[in-house]
C-alpha positions in Angstrom: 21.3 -16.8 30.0 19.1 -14.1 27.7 16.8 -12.4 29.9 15.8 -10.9 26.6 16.2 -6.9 28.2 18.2 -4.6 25.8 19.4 -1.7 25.7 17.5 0.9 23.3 20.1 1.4 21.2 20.0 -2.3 20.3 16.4 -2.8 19.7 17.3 0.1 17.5 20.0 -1.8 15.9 17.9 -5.1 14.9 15.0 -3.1 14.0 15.6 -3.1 10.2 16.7 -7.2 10.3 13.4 -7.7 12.0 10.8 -5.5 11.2 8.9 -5.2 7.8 6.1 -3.0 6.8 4.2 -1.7 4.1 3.1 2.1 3.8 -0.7 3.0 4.5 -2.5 5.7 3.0 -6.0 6.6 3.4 -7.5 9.7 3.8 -6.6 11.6 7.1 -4.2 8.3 7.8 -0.6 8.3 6.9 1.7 6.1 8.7 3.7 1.9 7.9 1.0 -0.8 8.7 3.1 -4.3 9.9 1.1 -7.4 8.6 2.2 -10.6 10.6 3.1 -13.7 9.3 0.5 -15.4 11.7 -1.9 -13.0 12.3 -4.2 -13.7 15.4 -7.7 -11.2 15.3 -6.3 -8.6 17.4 -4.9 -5.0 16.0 -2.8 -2.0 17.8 -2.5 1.7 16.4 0.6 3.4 18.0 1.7 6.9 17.2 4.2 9.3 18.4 4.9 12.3 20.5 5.1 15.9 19.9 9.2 15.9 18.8 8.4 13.1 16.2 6.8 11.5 13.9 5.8 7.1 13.1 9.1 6.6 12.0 10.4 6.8 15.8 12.4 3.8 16.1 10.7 3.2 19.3 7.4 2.9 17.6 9.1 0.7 14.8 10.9 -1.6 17.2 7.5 -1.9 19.0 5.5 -2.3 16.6 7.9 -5.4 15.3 7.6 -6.9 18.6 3.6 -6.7 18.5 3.5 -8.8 14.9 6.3 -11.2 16.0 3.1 -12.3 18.8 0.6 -12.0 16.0 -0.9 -8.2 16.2 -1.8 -6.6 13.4 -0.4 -2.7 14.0 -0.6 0.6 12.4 2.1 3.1 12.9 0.4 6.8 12.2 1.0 9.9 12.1 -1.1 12.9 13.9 -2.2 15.3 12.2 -0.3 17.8 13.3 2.6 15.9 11.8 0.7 15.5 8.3 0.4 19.1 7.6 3.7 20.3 9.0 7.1 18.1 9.5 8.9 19.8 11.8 6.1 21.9 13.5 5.1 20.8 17.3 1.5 20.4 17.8 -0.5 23.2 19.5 -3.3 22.8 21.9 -5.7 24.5 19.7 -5.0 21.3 17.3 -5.7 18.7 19.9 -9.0 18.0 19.1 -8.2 17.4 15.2 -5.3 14.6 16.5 -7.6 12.9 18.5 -10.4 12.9 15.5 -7.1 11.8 13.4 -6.6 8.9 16.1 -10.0 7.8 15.8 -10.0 7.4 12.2 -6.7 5.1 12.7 -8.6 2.6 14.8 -11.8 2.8 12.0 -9.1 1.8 9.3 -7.8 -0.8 12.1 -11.0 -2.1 12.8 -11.6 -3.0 8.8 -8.2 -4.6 8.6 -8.9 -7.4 11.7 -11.9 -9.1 13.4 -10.9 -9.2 16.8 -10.0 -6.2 19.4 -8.2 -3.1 18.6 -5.6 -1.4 21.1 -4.5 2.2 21.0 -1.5 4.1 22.6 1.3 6.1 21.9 4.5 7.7 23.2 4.6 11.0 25.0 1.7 13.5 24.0 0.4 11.1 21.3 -0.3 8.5 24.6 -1.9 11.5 26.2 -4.3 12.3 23.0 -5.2 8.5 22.7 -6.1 7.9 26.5 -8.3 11.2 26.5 -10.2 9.5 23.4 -10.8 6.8 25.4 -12.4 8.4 28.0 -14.4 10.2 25.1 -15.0 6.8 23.4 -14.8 4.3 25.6 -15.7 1.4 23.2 -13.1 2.9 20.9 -10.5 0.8 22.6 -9.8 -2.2 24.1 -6.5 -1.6 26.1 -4.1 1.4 25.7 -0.3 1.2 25.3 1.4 4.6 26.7 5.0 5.0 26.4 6.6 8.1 28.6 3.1 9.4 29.5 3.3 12.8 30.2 1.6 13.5 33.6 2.7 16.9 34.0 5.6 19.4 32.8 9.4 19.2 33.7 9.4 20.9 37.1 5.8 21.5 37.5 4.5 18.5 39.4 1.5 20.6 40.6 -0.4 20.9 36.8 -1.3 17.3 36.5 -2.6 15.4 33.2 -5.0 13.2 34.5 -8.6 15.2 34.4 -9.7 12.0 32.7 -8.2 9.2 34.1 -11.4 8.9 36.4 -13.3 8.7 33.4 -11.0 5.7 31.4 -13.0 2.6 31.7 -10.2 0.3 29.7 -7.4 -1.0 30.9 -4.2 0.9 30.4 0.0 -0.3 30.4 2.0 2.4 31.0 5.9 2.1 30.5 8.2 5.2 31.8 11.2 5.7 32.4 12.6 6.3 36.0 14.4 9.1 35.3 11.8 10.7 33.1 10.9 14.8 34.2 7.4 14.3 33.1 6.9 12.1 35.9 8.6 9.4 38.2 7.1 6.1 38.2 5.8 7.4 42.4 3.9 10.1 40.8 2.8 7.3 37.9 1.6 5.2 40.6 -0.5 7.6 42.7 -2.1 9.2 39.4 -2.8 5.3 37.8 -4.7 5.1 41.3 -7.3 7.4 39.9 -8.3 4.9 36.6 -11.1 2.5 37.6 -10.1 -0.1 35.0 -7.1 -2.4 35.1 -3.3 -1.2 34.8 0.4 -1.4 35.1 3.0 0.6 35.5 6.6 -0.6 33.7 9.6 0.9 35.2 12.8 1.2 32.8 15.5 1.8 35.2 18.0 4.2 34.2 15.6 5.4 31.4 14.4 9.9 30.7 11.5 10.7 28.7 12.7 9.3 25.4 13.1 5.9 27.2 16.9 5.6 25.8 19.4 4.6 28.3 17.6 2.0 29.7 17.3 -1.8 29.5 14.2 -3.5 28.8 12.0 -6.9 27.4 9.7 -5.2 24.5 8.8 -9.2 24.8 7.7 -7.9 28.1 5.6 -5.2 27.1 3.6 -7.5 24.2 2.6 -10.1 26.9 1.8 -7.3 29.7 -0.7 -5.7 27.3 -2.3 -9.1 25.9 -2.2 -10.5 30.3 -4.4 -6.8 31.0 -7.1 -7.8 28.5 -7.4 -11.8 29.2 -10.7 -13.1 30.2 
């Protein structure tokens, strides 16, 4: 029987037989948007962390999944990434990707009629849940891949200033061998958001989220079951 999990390296595979999208430029937005066939009114922006850029086949793969069910999604990058390709973002610059961010769900929020989501993988996750808690009518739901919660072998310096402050419901999906933070330390910090969440374990799976198995099918319906009436 297909229990429909899969390795990441075959998601990656099947990404180009089953995933088609268009570029999208406007100004300060740079990134593929994916139109689906049967579009319902709801929209996701996803973008990357600080090694990549919206060509990550993680975002591609997931951004496929989300038009298969009918969600209209932008992959963007930050704009760190649009002014230098190879350059990691700086703190100084956060500010300016979360401002990019928020012009991504504007362009979003012309394309459909219905609710927009917002996440990322990695530092780009980070950026769009602390915009939430900026905006919190920016968003209806975040998507975080590999959230960052605090540096490899610094468990003390946690990420989650905001979480208090994040009044949407949030899906995060980490690996359980990630060093930025096992699914335990995901649990106690998710603790701290006073909206709706839930935590996806990928057995197996570090901070990239390769060498593990799982349902992208999964993720799709655990992000539309966090925002149903």
């Amino acid at each position: 029987m297909d229990t429909g999990l899969r390795r990441y390296d075959e998601i990656i595979e099947a990404r180009d037989e089953t995933v088609t999208a268009i570029a999208f430029e406007r100004p300060g937005i740079h990134g593929f948007l994916h139109r689906p066939e049967t579009a319902n009114r709801d929209g996701l922006v996803l973008t990357h962390g600080a090694g990549g850029d919206c060509r990550m086949p993680l975002l591609t793969a997931a951004a496929g999944a989300f038009a298969a069910a009918g969600v209209t999604v932008l992959r963007c990058d930050l704009p760190f990434r649009q002014r230098r390709p190879k350059v990691p973002p700086s703190p100084a610059g956060a500010a300016a990707d979360r401002a990019g961010l928020q012009q991504a769900v504007a362009a979003m929020r012309q394309l459909v009629p219905g609710r927009v989501f917002l996440g990322g993988q990695s530092y780009g996750g980070r950026q769009a849940s602390m915009l939430a808690a900026e905006e919190p009518d920016l968003a209806a739901a975040l998507l975080l891949f590999s959230y960052p919660l605090h540096p490899p072998g610094k468990p003390e310096r946690l990420r989650t200033e905001h979480f208090p402050r994040l009044k949407v419901p949030a899906l995060f999906v980490s690996g359980t061998s990630d060093p930025f933070g096992t699914p335990d330390e995901l649990r106690g910090a998710i603790a701290l958001i006073p909206a709706p969440t839930r935590l996806i374990a990928i057995e197996g799976a570090g901070h990239d989220l390769k060498r593990g198995r799982f349902d992208l099918g999964e993720v799709v319906f655990a992000l539309l079951a966090l925002v149903s009436p």
